[in-house]
N, C-alpha and C positions, 0 to 999 in steps of 0.2 A: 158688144158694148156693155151691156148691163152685167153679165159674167164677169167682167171685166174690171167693172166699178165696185162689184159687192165683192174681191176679191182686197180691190184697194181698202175700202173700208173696215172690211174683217180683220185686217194686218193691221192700219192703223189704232183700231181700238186698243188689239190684245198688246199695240206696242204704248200707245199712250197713258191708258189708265193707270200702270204701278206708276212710269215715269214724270207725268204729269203734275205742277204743281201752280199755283199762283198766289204769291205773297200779300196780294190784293183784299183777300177771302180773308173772314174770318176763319171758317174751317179749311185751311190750309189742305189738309188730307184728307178731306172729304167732300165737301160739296162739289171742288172742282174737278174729282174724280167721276161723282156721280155725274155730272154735268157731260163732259167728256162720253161716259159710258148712254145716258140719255140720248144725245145728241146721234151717235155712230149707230146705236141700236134702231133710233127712228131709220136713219137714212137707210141702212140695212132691209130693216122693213118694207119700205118702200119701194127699194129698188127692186127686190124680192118681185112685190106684187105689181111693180110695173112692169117690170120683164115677164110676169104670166099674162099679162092685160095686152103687152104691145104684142108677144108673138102668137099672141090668140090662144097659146099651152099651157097647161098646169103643169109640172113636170115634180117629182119629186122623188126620193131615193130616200128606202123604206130600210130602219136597221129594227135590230131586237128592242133597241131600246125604247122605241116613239110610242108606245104605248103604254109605258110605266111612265115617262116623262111628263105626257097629259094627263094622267091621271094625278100626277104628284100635282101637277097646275091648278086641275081641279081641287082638290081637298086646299091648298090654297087660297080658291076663291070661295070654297064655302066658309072655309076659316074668316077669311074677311067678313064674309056676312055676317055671320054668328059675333064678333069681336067685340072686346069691350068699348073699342075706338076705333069704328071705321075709317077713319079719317088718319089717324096714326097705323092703321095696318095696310091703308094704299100709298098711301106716300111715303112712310119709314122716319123714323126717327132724326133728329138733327146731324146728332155725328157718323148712326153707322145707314142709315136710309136702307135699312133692308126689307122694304115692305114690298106687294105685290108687284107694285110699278118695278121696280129692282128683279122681282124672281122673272116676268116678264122678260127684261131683256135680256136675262140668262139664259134662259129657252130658245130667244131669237139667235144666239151666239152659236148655240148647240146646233140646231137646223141649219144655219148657216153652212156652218163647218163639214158637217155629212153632206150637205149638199155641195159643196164646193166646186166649181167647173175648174180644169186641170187641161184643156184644149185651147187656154190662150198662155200666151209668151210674149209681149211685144217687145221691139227695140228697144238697146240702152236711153236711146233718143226722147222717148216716148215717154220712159221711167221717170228718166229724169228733168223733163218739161211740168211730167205730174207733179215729180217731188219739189221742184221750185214754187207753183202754184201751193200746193198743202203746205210747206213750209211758210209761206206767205200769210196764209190764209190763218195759221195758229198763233203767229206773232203779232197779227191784227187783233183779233178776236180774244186771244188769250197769253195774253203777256205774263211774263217771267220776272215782273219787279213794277211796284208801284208807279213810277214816275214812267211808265212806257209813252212813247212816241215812234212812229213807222220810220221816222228818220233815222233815232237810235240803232233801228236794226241793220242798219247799212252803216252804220260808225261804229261806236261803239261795241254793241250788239253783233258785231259781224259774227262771231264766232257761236251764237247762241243761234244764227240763223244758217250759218253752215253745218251746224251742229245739225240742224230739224233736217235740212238739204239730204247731209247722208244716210241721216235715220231712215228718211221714209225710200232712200231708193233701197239701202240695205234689205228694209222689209218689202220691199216690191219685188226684190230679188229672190227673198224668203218664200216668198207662197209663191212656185211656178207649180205645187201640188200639195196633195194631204200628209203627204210623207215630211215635206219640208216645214209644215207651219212650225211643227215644235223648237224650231230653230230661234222664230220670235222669242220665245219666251226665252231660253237661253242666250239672248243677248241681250234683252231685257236686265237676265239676273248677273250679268258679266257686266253692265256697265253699272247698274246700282251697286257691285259689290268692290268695284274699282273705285267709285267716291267713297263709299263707305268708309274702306282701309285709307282713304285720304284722310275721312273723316277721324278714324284713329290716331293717325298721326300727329293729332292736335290743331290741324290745318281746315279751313273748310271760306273757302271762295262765293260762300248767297250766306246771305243777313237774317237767320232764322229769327221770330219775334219771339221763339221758344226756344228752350235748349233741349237738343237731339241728341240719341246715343243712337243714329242710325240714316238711314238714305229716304229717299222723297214716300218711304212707302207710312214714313208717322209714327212709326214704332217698332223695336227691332226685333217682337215674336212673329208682326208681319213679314218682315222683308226676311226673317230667316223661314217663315212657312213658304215663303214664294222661290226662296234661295232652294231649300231641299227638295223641292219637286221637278225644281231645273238642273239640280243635280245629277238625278236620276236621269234623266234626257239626255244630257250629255255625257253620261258613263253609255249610253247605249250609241251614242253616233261612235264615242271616241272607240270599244269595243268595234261596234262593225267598222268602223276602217281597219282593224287589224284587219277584222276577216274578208277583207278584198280580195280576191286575187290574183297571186303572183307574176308574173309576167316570165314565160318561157326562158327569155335571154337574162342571163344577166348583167342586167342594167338599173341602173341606181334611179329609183323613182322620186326623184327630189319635190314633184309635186307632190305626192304622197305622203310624203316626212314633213311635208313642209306642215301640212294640214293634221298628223297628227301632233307634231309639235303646236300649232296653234289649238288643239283641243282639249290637249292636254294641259297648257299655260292657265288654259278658262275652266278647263275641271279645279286645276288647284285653287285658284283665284275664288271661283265660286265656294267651294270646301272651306275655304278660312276665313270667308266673310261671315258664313252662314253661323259657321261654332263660333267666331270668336264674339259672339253676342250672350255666349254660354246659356239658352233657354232651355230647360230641365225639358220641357214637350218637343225638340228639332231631337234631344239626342236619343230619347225612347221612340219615337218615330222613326229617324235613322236605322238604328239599330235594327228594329224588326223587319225595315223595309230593305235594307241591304239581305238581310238572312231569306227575305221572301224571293229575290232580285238571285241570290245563288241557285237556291233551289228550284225556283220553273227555269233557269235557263239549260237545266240541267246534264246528266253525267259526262254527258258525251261532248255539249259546247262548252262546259268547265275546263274539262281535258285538252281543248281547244285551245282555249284563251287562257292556260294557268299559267306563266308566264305575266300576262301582263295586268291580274289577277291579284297574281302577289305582290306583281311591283306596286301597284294601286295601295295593297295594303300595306305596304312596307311604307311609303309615305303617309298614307292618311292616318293609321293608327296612334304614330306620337302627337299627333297633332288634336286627336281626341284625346288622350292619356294629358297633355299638357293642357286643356282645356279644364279635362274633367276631372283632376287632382290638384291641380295648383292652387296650393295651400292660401285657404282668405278667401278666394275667389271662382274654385273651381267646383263648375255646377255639383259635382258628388258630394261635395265635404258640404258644401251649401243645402244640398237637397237632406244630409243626412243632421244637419244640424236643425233644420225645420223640423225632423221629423221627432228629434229629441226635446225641442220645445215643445210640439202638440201634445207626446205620450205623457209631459210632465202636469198638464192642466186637464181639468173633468170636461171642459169645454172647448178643447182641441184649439186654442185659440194663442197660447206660450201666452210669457208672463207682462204683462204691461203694454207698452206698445209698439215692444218688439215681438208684432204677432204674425205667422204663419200666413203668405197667401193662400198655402196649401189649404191650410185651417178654413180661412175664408170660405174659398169655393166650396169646403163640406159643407158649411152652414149656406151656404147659397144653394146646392141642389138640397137641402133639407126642406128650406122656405117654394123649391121649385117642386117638389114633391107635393105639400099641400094646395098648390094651385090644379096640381093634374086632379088631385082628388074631388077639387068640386070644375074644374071643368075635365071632364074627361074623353069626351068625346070627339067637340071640333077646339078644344086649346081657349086660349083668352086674344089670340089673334097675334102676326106678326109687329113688332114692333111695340109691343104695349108692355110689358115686363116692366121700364122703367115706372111708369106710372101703376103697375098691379103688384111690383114685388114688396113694396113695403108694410103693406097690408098680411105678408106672410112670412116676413125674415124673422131671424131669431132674435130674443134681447142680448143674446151674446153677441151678433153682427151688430146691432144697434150699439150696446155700449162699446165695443172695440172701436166701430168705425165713425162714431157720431149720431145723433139722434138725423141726419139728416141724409146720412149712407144707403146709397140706392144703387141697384145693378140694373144695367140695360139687355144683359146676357147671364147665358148661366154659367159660360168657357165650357163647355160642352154638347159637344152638335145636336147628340140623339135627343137631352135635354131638351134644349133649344126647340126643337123640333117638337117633342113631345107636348113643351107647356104652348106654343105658338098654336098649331095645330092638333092636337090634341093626338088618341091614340089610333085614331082613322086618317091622321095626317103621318102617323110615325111607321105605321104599318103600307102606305106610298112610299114614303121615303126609303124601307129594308125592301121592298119589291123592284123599286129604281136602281138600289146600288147590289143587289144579290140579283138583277137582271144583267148587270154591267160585269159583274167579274165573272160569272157564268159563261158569258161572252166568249171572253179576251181570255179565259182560261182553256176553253173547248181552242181557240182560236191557236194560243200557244202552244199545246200541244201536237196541232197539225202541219206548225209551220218550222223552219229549219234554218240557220244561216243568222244571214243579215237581220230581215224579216221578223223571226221571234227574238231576236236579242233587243227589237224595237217595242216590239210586245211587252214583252217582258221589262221593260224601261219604263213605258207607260204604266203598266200593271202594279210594280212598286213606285213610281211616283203619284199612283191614284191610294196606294196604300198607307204611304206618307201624309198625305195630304190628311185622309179618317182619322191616322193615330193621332197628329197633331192636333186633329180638330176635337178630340174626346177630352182637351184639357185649356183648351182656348178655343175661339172663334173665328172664322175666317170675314175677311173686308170683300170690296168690292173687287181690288186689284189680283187679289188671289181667286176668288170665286170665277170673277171670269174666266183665269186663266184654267180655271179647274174645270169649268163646264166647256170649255173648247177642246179641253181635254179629252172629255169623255165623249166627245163629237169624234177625236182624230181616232181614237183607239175604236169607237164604232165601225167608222169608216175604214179601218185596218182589220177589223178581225174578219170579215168575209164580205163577200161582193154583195151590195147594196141592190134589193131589186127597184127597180127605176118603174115607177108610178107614173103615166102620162093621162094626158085628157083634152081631150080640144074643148076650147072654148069660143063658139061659134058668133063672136062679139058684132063683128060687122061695126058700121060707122058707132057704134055703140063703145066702142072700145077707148074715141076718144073724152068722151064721158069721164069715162071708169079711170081714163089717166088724169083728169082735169080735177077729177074727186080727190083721187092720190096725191095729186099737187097742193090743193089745199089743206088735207088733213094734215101733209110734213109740212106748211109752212108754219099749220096752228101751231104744230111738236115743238118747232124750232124755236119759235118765240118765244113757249111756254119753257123751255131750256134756258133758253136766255134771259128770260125774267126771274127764272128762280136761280140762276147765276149771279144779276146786278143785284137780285135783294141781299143776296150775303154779302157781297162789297160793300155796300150801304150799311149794311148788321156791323161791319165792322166799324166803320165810320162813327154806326151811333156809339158804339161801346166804347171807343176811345174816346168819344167828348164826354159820354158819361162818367168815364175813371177821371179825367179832367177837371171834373165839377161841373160842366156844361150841360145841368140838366135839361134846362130849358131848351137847347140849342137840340139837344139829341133825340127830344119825343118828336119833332116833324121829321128825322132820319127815320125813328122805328116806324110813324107812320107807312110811309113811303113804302119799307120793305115789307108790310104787310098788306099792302096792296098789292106789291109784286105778287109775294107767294104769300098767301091766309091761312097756311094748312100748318106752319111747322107750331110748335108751341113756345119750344125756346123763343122764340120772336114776341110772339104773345107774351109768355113772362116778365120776360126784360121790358117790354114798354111798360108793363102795368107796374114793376117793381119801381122805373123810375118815378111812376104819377106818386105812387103811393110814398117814396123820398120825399117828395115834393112836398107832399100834404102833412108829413108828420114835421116838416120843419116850419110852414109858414100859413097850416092850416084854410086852404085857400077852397072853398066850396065848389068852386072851377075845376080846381086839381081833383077835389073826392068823390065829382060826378065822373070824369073822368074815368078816376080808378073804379069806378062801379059798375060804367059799362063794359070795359073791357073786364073785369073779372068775371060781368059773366058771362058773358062772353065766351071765355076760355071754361067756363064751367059747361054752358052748352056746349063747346066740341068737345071738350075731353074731360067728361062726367065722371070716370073712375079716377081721374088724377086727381091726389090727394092735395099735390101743391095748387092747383088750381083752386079748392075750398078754402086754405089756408090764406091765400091772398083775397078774396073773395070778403073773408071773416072781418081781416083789417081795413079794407075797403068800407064796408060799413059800417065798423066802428068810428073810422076817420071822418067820413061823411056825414054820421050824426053828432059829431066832437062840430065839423066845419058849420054843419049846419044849424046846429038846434034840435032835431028832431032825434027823435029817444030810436037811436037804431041797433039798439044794443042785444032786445032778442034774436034779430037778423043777423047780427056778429054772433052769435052763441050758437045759431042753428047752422051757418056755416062753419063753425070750427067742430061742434059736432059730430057735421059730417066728414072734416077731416080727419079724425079720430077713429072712425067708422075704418076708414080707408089707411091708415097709416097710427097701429094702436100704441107705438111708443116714440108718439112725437111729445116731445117734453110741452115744448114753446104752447102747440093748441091747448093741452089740459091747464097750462099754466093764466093762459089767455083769457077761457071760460070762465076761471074761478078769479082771476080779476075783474072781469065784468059782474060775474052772479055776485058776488061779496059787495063792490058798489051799489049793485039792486038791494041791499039786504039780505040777501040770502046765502048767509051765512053759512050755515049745512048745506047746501048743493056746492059753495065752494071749496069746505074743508075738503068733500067726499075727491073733489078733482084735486086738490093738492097731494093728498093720500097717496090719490093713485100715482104720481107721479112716483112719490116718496117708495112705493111699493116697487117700483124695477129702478129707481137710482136716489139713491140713500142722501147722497152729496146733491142734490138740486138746490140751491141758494135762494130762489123764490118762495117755492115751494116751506122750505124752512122756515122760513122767515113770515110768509104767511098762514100757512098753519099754526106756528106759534102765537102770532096775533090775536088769532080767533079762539086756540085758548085760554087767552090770556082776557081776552075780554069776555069771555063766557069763568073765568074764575078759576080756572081747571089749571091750576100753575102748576103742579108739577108736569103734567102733559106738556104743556106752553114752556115749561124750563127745559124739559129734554129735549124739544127741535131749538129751542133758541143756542143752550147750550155747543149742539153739533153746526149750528151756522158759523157760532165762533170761535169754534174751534178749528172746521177744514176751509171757510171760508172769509178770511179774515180783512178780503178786501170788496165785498160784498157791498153795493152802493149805500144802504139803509143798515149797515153794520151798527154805526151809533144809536139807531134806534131798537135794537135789537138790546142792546149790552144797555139801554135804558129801560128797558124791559124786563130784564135780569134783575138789575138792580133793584126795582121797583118789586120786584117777587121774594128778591130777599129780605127786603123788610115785610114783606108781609107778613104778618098775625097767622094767615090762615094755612102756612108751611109748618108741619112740626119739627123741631129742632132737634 
């Protein structure tokens, strides 16, 4: 029984989380993925250690890898400890949530997988009783459109709930063993790549509140990173069907044709979803991982399959040639025009604000490099980047992208890994992945036929998967699918020895289940609450764009009593207090914004945006109240300056406060500095010139007032500026 359920849930995950979406959410493509992944990992879990609890046995099935895996866990959870933000390194971030809780149930997926029981089979009967129930059970719980109702899905809905019906007996059919899970993901990436091309067509049947160039996976370097590792999968089934064989008589195997014609339909299908997205990191990934994918299958099964070999290439080849030349739009001409912008500028950055992504991410691992430098050892924690990169990017990423441009990744894994974890986290992670190809390398070598060409499939779709990740980032949808991955090619390169243990429970065991039962119900609530706080998140945000601000701070309440942990939540409430206050001055409102600022400053002390609202919180509070709170505004934007040293707006802030103190000199020195990395600042300008204008110093005072009205000619205090000028021209004290 329990074999049996942790088999149904392991299928369900690795099939819902790309496919998964609910229009309900704010994060469309992400909370309800994580939610989804949360949810199946507890049950997982559970079922795991009820099934050791009920039959009294520990059992467990021991690869090469489980002990480079824990130890990568490890350096993980000391990374959490050591972080700048504990709180943002366990729970993860808003949009990509890759924090502990997340590496967690990657682990659970991987365990699962090696361990998998391969001794049940039940009736179609059986399958599909289940799959009516799970189908049921996802259209209650997680609807597919705003306005859902359980009625709907029997009218209307019919087809969205026959849809779930086949999905999940498909995948109950998928896992009758280790050899077949790969199938999930390959039908996964066949039917994301079937709406895709619908979606090409100009056509597209769900009411995105965004506009998409791509399938439920939110963006199309994802769903092509997830497309080329199911690629590879499927070049390896669709090869070993050739190598079946033959049958003595001859006699025409119509079942066999049948199924490489249907394999072949979902290779091509999958193949021109993937490019036709043209991402410069699927085709250099491709590329390498095809050439690795010839060579382990080597001389002798080349010889084999050459034939079908070349016909593979005789299709796929114009198909990259048309992708990756076609003139305007074809990723080569595009990669090589980027790359004639960057050599054109000292700052790799092309000219205006047709600037190089490429450019970008060198200034982003440049800024990721000075963070390794002062953490070097255990990282600055997962998920904290966004709130510690700014404090490290360059002025050239600042002025290209905004004084307000922040990365939450570096689009490069080993990065990633190195500033997260530091160089005793990066050093796990080459022991985890150079223990896995070692593996499956020793493994393909030994094996012959069907068998390695499976290897070998795995082998370059885990190859795919590194190269893509050295220039982008991988999500939840793909991660999972990668770490089950390296579960099935575990469990394929040699026989797993099998670890038993009695556990001599006695009536004690129903305890140990009773324990179990409570801790999955707390998991599941805690799912489902930080599920309804994003529904609500949405909610508030929409009466907030609405003008309903009033109406929205009891929404954001609400969702941060669900979940307390994320900070975008936190932001957005206090951004509305703080709307609130600069319009109608309400000492209600500015106490408000004060607690919640710091609020957000005690959990997330290195976030610079947290000081920055913190700063105007107290300014606003001493404007509502009376009380001179303006050294308390000056000592928080200080500190955001600290944290993020070319934010225009704080240097601008301080030296409007210090200048209404009288202190004139501590504000000029803050205008300066702004003046000193952007020439064009209109505040800045404008203020600085004031102060020498009233200190007598006119030519100084003439040449920033002069450059205010010259590049900034609609500059709110323009008039007063050009009355200033004026006033300097008649003076006596200019020589003529």
């Amino acid at each position: 029984m329990f074999s049996y359920l942790i088999k149904v849930l392991l299928g369900s995950l690795l099939f819902l989380v790309p496919l998964y979406f609910d229009l309900r959410v704010a994060d469309t493509f992400g909370v309800c993925k994580m939610a989804i992944l949360y949810l199946f990992s507890c049950l997982l879990l559970s079922a795991s250690l009820a099934k050791a609890v009920y039959y009294e046995k520990f059992s467990f099935r021991r690869t090469p890898l489980d002990i480079p895996v824990l130890i990568f866990l490890l350096t993980n959870i000391i990374s959490v400890i050591c972080s700048t933000s504990p709180i943002q390194s366990i729970f993860g971030g808003y949009k990509s949530q890759q924090g502990l809780l997340t590496m967690l149930c990657y682990i659970i997926i991987f365990f699962s997988v090696t361990n998998i029981s391969t001794d049940l089979n039940p009736k179609w009967q059986i399958k599909l009783t289940i799959s009516f129930i799970a189908a049921n059970i996802l259209s209650l719980f997680f609807p597919t459109r705003p306005d859902f109702s359980l009625s709907w899905a029997y009218g209307e809905g019919i087809l969205f709930l026959l849809f779930y019906i086949g999905s999940f007996y498909l995948i109950l059919s998928f896992i009758k063993d280790i050899y077949s899970l790969p199938k999930v993901f390959i039908f996964v990436a066949l039917l994301a790549s079937i709406y895709l091309l619908y979606q090409q067509s100009g056509n597209d049947f769900i009411q995105w509140d965004t506009h998409l160039n791509c399938t439920t996976f939110g963006n199309m370097t994802f769903f092509s990173h997830y497309g080329l590792v199911a690629f590879f999968l499927t070049i390896s089934i669709f090869l070993g069907l050739f190598g079946k064989e033959k049958p003595k008589k001859k006699v025409v195997d119509y079942k066999r044709y049948a199924f490489l014609g249907i394999w072949g339909l979902s290779l091509l299908i999958i193949f021109i979803a993937v490019f036709v997205m043209r991402v410069r990191s699927i085709f250099i990934a491709g590329f390498f991982a095809s050439l690795l994918f010839l060579i382990l299958l080597g001389s002798k099964l080349r010889k084999g399959y050459k034939k079908e070999i070349l016909a593979l290439c005789f299709i796929f080849m114009p198909i990259v040639v048309y992708y990756g030349f076609t003139t305007g739009q074809g990723i080569f001409v595009e990669t090589a025009s980027d790359i004639k912008a960057m050599s054109g500028t000292k700052v790799l950055l092309g000219p205006g604000e047709k600037f190089s992504t490429g450019a970008i991410r060198l200034h982003i691992w440049r800024g990721c490099l000075r963070i390794v430098k002062d953490h070097p050892f255990f990282g600055i924690g997962q998920e904290t980047m966004f709130s510690i990169y700014p404090r490290y990017r360059t002025l050239a990423h600042a002025k290209t992208e905004g004084q307000y441009s922040r990365s939450d990744r570096a689009h490069n894994d080993v990065i990633d890994v190195v500033v997260a974890t530091g160089i005793v986290g990066l050093c796990s992670f080459f022991f985890l992945h150079i223990t896995f190809l070692c593996s499956i390398l020793r493994a393909i070598y030994r094996s012959y036929g069907r068998e390695r060409v499976m290897l070998v499939g795995i082998a370059s779709a885990w190859t795919a998967y590194h190269l893509n990740g050295l220039f982008s980032f991988g999500t939840p949808c793909v991660n999972s699918m990668f770490w089950a991955l390296s579960g099935v090619g575990m469990a394929l390169s040699g026989r797993p020895k099998v670890y038993e243990k009695r556990l001599p429970l006695g009536s004690v065991k129903w305890v140990g289940l009773s324990i179990i039962l409570i801790i999955t119900m707390i998991g599941l609530v805690w799912v489902k609450n930080i599920y309804c706080a994003d529904v609500l998140f949405n909610q508030a945000g929409r009466l907030e764009k609405s003008g309903m601000l009033q109406d929205a701070i009891p929404k954001y309440k609400e969702v941060l009593k669900l979940n307390p942990w994320q900070k975008d939540y936190s932001d957005s409430l206090l951004n509305t207090y703080l709307t609130l206050a600069r319009r109608y001055l309400n000492p209600n409102w500015t106490k408000e914004a004060v607690f919640w600022a710091e609020r957000a400053v005690r959990f997330f002390p290195a976030d610079s945006v947290s000081w920055n609202l913190l700063g105007g919180a107290y300014y606003l509070d001493g404007a509502a109240t009376g009380k001179d709170r303006r050294d308390e505004a000056v000592a928080a934007y200080k500190q955001t300056i600290i944290r993020e040293p070319y934010l225009i707006d704080a240097y601008t802030n301080i030296g409007q406060i210090t200048l209404s103190q009288g202190k004139a000199d501590e504000a000029y020195r803050h205008f300066m500095k702004v003046l000193s990395f952007e020439e064009k600042e209109p505040r800045s300008l404008y203020y600085a010139g004031q102060i020498e204008f009233q200190k007598k110093q006119f030519q100084k005072a003439k040449a920033h007032l002069s450059k205010l009205v010259k590049l900034c000619p609609t500059y709110e205090r323009i008039e007063d500026a050009r009355e200033m000028l004026f006033l300097i021209e008649k003076s006596q004290d200019i020589p003529k």
